[in-house]
C-alpha positions in Angstrom: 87.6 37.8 127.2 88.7 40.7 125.6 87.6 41.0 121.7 90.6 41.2 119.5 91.0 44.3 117.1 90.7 43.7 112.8 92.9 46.3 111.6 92.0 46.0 107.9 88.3 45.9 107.8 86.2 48.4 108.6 82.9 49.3 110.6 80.4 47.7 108.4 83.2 44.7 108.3 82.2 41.3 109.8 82.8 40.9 113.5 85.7 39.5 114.6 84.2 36.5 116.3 83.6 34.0 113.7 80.0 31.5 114.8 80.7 27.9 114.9 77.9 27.1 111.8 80.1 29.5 109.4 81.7 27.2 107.1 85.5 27.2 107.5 88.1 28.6 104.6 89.9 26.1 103.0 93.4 26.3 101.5 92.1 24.6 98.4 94.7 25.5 95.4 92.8 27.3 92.4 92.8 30.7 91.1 91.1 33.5 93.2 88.9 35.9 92.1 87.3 39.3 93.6 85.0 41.5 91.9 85.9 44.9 93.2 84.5 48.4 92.3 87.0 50.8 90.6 87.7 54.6 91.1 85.6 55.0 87.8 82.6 53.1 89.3 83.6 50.4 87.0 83.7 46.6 87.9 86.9 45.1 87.6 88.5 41.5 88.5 91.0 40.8 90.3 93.2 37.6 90.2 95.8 35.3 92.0 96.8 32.0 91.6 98.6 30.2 94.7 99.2 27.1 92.2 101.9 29.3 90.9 104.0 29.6 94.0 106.3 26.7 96.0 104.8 27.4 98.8 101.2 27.2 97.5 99.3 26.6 100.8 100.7 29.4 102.1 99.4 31.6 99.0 96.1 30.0 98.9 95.8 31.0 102.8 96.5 34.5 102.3 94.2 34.8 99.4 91.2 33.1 101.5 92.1 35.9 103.9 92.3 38.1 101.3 88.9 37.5 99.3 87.2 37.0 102.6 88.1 40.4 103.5 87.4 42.5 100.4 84.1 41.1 100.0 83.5 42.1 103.8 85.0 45.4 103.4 83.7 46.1 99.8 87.2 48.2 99.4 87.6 49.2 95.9 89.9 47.7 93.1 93.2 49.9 94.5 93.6 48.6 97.9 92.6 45.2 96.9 95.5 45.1 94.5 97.7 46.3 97.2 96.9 43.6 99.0 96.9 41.3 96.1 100.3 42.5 95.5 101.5 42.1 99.2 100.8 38.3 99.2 102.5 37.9 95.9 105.8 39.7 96.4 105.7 38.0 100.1 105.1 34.3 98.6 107.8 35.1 96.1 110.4 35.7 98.6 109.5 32.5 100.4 109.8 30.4 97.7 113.2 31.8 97.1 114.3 31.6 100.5 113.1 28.1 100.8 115.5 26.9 97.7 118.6 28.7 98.6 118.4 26.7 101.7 117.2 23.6 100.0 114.6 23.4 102.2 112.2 20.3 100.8 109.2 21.0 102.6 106.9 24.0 101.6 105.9 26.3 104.6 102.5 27.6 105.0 101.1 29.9 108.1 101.2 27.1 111.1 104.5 26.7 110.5 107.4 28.1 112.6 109.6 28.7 110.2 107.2 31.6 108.4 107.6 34.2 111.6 111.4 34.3 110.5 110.3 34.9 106.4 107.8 37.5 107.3 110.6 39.2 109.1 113.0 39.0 106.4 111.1 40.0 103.8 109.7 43.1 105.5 113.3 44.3 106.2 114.3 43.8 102.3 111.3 45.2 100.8 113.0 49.2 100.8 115.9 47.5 99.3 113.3 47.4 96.0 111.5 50.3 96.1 113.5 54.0 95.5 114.1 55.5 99.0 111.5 57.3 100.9 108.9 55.3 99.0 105.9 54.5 101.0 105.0 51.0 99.4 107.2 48.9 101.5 105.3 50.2 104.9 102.3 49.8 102.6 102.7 46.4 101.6 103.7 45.2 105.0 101.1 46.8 106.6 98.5 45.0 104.2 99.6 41.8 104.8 99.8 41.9 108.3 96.6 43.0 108.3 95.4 39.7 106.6 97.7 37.9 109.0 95.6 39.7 112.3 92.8 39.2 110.7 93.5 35.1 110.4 94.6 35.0 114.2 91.4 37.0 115.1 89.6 33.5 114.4 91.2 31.0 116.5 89.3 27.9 115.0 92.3 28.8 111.2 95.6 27.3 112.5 98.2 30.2 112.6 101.7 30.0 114.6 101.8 31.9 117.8 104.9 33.7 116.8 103.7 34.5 113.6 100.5 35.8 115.1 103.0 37.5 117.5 105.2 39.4 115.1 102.1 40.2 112.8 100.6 42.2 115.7 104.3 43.6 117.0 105.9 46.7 115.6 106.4 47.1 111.8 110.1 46.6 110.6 110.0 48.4 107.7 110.1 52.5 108.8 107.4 54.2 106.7 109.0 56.4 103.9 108.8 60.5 103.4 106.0 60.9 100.4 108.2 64.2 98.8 105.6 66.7 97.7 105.3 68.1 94.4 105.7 71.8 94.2 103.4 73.9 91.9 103.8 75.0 88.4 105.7 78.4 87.8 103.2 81.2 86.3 105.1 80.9 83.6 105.0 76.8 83.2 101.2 77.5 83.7 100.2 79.8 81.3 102.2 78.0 78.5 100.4 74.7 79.8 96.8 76.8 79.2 97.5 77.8 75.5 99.2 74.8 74.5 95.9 73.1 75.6 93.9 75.7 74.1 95.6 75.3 70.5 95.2 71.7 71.2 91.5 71.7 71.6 91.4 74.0 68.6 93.1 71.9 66.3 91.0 68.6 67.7 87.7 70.0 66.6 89.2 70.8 63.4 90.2 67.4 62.9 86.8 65.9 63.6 85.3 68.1 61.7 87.5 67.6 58.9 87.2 63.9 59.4 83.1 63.8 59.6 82.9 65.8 56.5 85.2 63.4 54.9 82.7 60.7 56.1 79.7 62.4 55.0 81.4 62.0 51.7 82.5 58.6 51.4 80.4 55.5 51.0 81.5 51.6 52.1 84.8 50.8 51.0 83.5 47.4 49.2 81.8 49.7 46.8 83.9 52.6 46.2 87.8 51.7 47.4 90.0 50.2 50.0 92.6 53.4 49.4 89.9 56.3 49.4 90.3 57.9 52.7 86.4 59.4 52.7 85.2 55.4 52.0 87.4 54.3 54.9 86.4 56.9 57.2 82.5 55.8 56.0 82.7 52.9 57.0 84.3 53.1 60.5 81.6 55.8 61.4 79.0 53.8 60.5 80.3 50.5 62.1 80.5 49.0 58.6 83.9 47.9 58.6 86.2 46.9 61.5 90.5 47.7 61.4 90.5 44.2 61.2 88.9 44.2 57.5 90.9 47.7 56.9 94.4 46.0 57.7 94.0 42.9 55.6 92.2 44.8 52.5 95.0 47.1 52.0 97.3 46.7 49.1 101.2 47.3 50.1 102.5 50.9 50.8 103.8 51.4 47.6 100.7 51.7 46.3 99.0 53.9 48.7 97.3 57.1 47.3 99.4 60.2 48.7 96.9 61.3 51.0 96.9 57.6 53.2 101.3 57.9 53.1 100.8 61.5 54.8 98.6 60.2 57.5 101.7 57.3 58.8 104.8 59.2 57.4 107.1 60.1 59.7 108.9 63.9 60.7 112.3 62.7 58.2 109.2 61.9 55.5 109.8 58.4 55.9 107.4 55.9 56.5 108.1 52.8 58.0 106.5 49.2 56.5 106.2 46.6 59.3 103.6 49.5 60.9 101.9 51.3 58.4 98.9 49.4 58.1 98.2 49.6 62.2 99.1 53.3 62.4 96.8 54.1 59.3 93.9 52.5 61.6 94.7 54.6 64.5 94.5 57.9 62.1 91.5 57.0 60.9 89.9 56.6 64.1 91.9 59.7 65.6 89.8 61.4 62.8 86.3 60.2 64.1 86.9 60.5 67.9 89.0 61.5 70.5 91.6 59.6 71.9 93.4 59.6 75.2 96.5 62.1 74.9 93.4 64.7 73.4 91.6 64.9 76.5 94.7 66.5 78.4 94.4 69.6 77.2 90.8 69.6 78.7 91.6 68.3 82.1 93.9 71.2 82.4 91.4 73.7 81.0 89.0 72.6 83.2 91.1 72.6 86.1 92.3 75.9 85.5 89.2 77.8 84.8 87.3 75.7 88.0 90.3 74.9 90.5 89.0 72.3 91.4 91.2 68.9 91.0 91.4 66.3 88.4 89.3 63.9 90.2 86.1 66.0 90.3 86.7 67.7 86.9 86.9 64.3 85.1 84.2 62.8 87.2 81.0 64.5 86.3 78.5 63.8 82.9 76.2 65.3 81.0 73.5 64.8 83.3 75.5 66.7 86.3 75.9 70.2 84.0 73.3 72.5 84.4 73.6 76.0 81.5 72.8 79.4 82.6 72.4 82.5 80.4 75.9 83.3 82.1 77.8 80.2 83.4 77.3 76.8 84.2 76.5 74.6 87.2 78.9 71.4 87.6 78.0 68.7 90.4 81.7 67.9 91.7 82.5 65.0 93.3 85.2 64.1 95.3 85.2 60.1 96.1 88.2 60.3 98.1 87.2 62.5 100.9 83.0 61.3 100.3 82.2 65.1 99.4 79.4 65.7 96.3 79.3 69.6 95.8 77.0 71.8 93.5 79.5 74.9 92.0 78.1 77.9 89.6 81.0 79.2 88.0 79.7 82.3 86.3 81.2 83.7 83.0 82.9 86.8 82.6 82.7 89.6 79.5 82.7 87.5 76.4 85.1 88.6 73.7 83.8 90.3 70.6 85.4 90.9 67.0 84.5 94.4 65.9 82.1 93.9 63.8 82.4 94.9 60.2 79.7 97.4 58.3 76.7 95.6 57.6 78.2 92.6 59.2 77.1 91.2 63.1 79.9 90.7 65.7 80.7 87.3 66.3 82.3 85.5 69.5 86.3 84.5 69.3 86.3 81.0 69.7 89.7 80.2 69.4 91.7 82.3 71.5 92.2 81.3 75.5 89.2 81.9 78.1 89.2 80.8 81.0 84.9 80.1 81.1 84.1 76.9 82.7 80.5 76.7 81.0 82.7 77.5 77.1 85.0 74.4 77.6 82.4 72.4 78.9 80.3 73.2 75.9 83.0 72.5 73.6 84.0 68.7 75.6 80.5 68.2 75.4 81.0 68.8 71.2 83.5 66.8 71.0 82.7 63.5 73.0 79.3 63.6 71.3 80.2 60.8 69.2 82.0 58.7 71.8 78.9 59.1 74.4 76.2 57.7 71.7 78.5 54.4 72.2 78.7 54.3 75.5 74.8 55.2 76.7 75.5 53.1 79.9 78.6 55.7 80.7 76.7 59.2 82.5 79.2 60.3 84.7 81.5 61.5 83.1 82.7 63.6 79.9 86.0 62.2 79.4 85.2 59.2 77.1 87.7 57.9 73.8 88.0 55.7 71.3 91.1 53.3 71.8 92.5 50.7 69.4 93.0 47.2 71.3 96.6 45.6 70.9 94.2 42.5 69.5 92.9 45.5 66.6 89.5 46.0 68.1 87.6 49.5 68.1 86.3 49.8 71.6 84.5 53.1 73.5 85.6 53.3 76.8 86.3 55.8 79.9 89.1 58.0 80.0 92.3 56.2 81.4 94.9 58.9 81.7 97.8 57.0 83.1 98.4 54.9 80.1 102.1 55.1 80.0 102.1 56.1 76.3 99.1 58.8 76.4 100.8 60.1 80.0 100.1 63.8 81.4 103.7 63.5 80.3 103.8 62.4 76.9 100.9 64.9 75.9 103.6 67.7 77.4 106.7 66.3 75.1 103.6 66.0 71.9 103.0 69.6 72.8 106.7 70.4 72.9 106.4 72.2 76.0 109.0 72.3 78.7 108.6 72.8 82.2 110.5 72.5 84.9 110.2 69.7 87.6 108.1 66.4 86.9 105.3 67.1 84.6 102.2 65.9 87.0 98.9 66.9 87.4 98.8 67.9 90.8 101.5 70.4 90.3 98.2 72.5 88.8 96.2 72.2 91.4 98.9 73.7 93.2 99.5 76.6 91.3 95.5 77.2 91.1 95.9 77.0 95.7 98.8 79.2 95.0 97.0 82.2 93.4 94.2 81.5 96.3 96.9 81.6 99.0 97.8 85.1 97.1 94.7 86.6 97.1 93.9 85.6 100.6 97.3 87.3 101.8 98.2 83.6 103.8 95.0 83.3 105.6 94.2 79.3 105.6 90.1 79.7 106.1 90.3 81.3 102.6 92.8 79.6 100.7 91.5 76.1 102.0 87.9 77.0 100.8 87.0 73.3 99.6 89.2 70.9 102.1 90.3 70.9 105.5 92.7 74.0 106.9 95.0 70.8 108.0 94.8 69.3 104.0 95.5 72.5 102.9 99.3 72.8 105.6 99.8 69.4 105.0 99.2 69.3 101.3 100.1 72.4 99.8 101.3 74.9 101.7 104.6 73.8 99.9 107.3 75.9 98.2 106.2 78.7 97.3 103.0 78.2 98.5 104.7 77.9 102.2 106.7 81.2 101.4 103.4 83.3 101.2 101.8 82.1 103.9 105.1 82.5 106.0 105.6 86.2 104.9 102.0 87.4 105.2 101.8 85.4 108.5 104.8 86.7 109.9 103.7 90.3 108.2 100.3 90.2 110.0 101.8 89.5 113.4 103.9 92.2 113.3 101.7 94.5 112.2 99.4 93.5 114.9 101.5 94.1 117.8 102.5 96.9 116.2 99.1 98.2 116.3 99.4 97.6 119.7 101.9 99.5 120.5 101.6 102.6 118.6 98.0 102.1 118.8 96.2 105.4 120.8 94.5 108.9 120.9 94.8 111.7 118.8 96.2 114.4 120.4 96.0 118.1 119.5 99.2 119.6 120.7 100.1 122.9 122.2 99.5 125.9 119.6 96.6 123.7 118.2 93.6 125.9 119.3 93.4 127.4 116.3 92.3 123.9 114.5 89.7 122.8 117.6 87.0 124.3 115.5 84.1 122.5 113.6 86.5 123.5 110.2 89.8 122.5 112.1 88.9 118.9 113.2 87.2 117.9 110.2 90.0 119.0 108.3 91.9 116.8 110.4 89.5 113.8 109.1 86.6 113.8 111.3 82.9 113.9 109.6 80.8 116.9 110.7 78.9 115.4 112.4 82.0 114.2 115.0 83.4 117.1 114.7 80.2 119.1 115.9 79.6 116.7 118.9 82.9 117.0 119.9 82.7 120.6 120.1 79.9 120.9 121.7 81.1 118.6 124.1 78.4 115.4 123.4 81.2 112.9 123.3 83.0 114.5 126.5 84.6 111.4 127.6 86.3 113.6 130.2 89.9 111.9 129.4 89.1 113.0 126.3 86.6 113.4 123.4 85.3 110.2 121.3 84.6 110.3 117.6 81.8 107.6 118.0 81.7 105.8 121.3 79.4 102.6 119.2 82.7 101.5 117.3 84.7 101.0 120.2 87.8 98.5 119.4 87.1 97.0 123.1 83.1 96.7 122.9 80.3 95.0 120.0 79.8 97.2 117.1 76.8 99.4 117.6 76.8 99.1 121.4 78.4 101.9 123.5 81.7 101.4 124.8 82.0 100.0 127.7 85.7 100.8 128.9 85.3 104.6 128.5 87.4 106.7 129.5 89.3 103.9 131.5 91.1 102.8 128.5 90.5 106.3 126.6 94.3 106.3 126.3 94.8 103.4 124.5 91.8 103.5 121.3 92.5 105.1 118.4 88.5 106.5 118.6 89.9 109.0 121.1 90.5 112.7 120.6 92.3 115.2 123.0 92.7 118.8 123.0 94.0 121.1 124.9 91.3 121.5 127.6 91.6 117.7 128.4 94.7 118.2 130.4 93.4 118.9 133.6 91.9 115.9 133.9 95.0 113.9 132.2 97.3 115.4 135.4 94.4 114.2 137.6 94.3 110.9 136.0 98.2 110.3 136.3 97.7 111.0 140.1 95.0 108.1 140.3 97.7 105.9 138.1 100.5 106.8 140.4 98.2 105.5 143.2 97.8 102.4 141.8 101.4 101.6 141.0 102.2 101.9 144.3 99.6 99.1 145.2 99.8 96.8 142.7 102.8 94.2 142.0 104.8 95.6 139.2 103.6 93.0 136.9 100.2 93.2 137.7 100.5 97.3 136.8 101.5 96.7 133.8 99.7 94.3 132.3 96.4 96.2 133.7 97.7 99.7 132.9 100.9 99.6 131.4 99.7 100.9 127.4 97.3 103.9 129.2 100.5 105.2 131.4 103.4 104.6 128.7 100.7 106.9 126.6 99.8 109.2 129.3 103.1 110.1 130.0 103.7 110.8 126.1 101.1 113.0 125.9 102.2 115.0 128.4 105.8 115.3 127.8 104.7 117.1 124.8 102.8 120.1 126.7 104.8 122.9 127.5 105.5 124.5 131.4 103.0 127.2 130.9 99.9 124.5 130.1 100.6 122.2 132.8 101.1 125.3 135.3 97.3 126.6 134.2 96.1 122.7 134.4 97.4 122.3 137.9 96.1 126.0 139.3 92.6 124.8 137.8 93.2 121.8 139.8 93.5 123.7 143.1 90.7 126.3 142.5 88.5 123.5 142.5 87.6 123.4 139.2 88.4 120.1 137.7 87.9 116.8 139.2 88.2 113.3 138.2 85.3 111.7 136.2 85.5 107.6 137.0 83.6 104.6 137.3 82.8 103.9 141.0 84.5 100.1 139.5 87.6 102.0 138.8 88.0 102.7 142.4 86.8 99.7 143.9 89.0 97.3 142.1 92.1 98.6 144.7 90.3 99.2 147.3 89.3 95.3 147.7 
């Protein structure tokens, strides 16, 4: 009996042939759980609860399914909440089907009626998503491939018609992902100094704010509304926002230095949130928080090219210093890939240094040295990572105030809606053009590589696939350049190939065919003596060096001489060549009248266009003293026995 095919789960997935002793899933109704690995290499948990659904046998079947296969699969905490989210939009639907019919009994995944749901909902799920959005294939693809995976085990009841249309043809078409085009060269050097100022005025802050520390003492001994004796005691773990929040008097009586920190641009400050925004100040004083490390994803990004994934995914323990760089272990989870990059620094900037004074290193003007802003993230997440000593790979760590007012050390999460990529542009007041994403930088960094390698893939796609690189980014612009130096390069090579020839010294040119002459004309001496003393006689003509032949191995002698003399750019003729040119046009001749037109020309059809060029430009006297040198006996052909073989077969 043929083995039936598990979609979802991969290789090192169970088989698909379940043995008799292996307990069987039961739709009992509880919340589900699944411990699945996230992006970060953090654990997180994942939840459903059938006992919130109508049609709760039918949820608690799907999540069987569901925890059964993750656990198998060991898929990580983004396509497990696909899936998650597949059963719950699907078991939604039902129930609201099932009570706009009235329909009193609950369905579940032996019953008939659920083929006829599954269909439904797969052909309204575009009708909720914006079009050309890929989640509705998405989803229906993930829950069908629970449903398969159900039907693979004959002993869980399933309907056949469900099983049927589970393994049948999707109904939902998949949508067009639009790409993102890169940042102008404009957009992108604003987006570098606004990120340099940034960084700049971060470590000024922290500074500022540990020397205000340093200063203070606990708040319980000094006061509640000194700003050095709250500072002390949140850097020293002495004090919680909690304690800061319900210690502090009303606004009025703030000190002026706390109403600056939560007034607002109109110098307002607003009551019902001062005390909670205060906290956040404080602790934006001591650490980092999320919008800050934006402006070092995109220096980082720039000055590596690598993408945000690998350049917010290494620690301190995968950055090696050099006297002139830095050495960064990149990895890249999606595609598997862990690589080992030096990027080297260039000349460092120097202020002129004063008399009797040293020079000194610019520190706050833009640079695009991987090993300086890696040095200065390190600086400033120094504080952060002595919280976090179970956190090593990676640099992008923050403090972040809880909604429940709790101070917690944690990894960088840059999609929070209100520290977005976006949101740090608007803080910035920067204004580009398109949607303000991430990738868009990556793209303009493939850009100036696509550039540089004048549209050649193999270069531009130095650290993916050549198909990632067409199918990813050789957008816009991108596909413009590679277009036009494509398009360029093939017309310049067939070009080539049909100007492509000798040199030829014409009549009244004897008075250059001299050592002088010739290398005048660009020849080295030493070409130009062995073609004068006839040591590259190629008897069609002369050969300026017959080991760099276009039609042969560098360094090994040409092999096609003088058959295709005519048509490399290595060869010379001068005047006392033409004998044997008139001689060679006979042999040609010859062979035209053998050979199929087609076949002539594709054999011989660049040497004769050429040969007769070369000779419409001699005049009646040279071609009358060629052809009596001819009959005197004096010149005769010089060939390869091959080249008179091949038509005589």
């Amino acid at each position: 009996m043929a083995q039936r095919h598990d979609y979802g789960a991969s290789a090192a997935g169970e088989c698909s042939e379940r043995t008799p002793e292996r307990p069987q899933p039961t739709a009992r109704i509880g919340v589900r759980s699944v411990a699945c690995t996230k992006s970060s290499g953090r654990e997180q948990v994942i939840e459903l609860d059938p006992g919130a659904f109508r049609c709760s046998r039918l949820a608690a079947q799907l999540a069987d399914e569901w925890i059964e296969y993750v656990e198998s699969t060991e898929i990580t905490a983004g396509p497990a909440g696909a899936y998650r989210r597949a059963i719950d939009r699907f078991c939604t639907r039902v129930d609201a089907e099932l009570e706009g019919t009235g329909a009193a009994e609950p369905v579940d995944l032996a019953d008939p009626r659920t083929a006829r749901l599954l269909a439904k909902w797969e052909r309204g799920l575009t009708a909720t998503y914006s079009p050309g959005s890929t989640w509705p294939a998405y989803l229906a693809t993930s829950l069908r491939a629970l449903l398969i995976r159900r039907d693979d085990h004959p002993e869980r009841p399933m309907d056949p018609a469900l099983a049927r249309t589970a393994r049948g043809p999707l109904l939902v078409a998949w949508g067009e992902k639009a790409e993102h085009d890169e940042f102008s060269r404009k957009d992108k050097q604003t987006l570098v100094r606004a990120s340099w100022s940034a960084v700049n005025e971060l470590e000024r802050r922290l500074a500022e704010g540990w020397r205000l520390a340093e200063a203070g003492q606990h708040p319980g001994s000094g006061s509640w509304l000194h700003l050095p004796d709250l500072l002390w005691g949140l850097a020293h773990g002495e004090v919680t926002p909690t304690d800061i929040r319900s210690r502090l008097p009303s606004v009025s009586c703030w000190p002026e230095d706390l109403r600056k920190l939560v007034m607002r641009p109109d110098g307002r400050v607003t009551v019902n949130t001062a005390r909670q925004k205060l906290v956040r100040q404080l602790v934006a004083y001591l650490y980092p928080t999320t919008l800050d490390l934006h402006a070092f994803r995109v220096l980082l990004m720039d000055s590596t090219g690598h993408t945000s994934e690998e350049v917010t995914g290494f620690g301190a323990k995968d950055v090696e210093f050099f006297p002139k760089g830095v050495r960064l272990t990149l990895v890249k989870k999606r595609a598997g890939r862990v690589r080992h990059r030096a990027f080297r620094d260039g000349s460092l900037i120097k202020q002129p240094a004063e008399v009797g004074s040293a020079a000194h290193e610019i520190t706050d003007q833009p640079r695009r040295e991987a090993s300086v802003i890696v040095r200065r993230l390190l600086n400033v997440t120094a504080k952060v990572r002595e919280q976090l000593p179970e956190v090593d790979d990676t640099l992008f760590v923050r403090a972040v105030m809880l909604p429940n007012e709790t101070l917690v050390f944690d990894c960088w999460n840059y999609a929070v809606p209100i520290a977005s990529f976006g949101t740090w542009i608007k803080s910035r007041n920067i204004t580009v053009s398109g949607t303000p994403h991430i990738a868009r930088l990556r793209k303009s960094t493939k850009v100036e590589k696509a550039i540089v390698a004048r549209g050649r893939l193999s270069v531009a796609a130095d650290d993916h696939l050549e198909e990632t690189f067409a199918g990813h980014y050789a957008q816009g612009t991108t596909l413009r350049i590679v277009s036009g130096e494509v398009i360029t390069a093939a017309q310049d090579h067939w070009f080539r190939q049909a100007v492509d020839g000798p040199t030829v010294l014409a009549a009244g040119a004897e008075d250059v065919a001299d050592r002088v002459g010739l290398q005048a004309l660009g020849l080295q001496p030493d070409e130009a003596e062995g073609i004068i003393d006839g040591q590259l006689d190629m008897g069609l003509s002369h050969c300026r060096d017959p080991r760099q032949s276009p039609f042969s191995p560098p360094g090994e002698l040409c092999a096609v001489a003088p058959l295709r003399c005519l048509e490399c750019r290595n060869a010379w003729i001068l005047p006392g060549n033409l004998p044997q040119l008139l001689l060679f046009k006979e042999h040609l001749e010859r062979s035209k009248r053998r050979l199929p037109p087609a076949v002539f020309t594709a054999q011989w059809g660049q040497s004769w266009t050429n040969l007769l060029a070369i000779l419409a430009d001699r005049t009646p006297e040279e071609l009358d003293l060629a052809h009596r040198h001819i009959e005197e006996g004096r010149e005769a052909l010089h060939l390869p026995l091959a080249a008179h073989t091949e038509f005589e077969q």
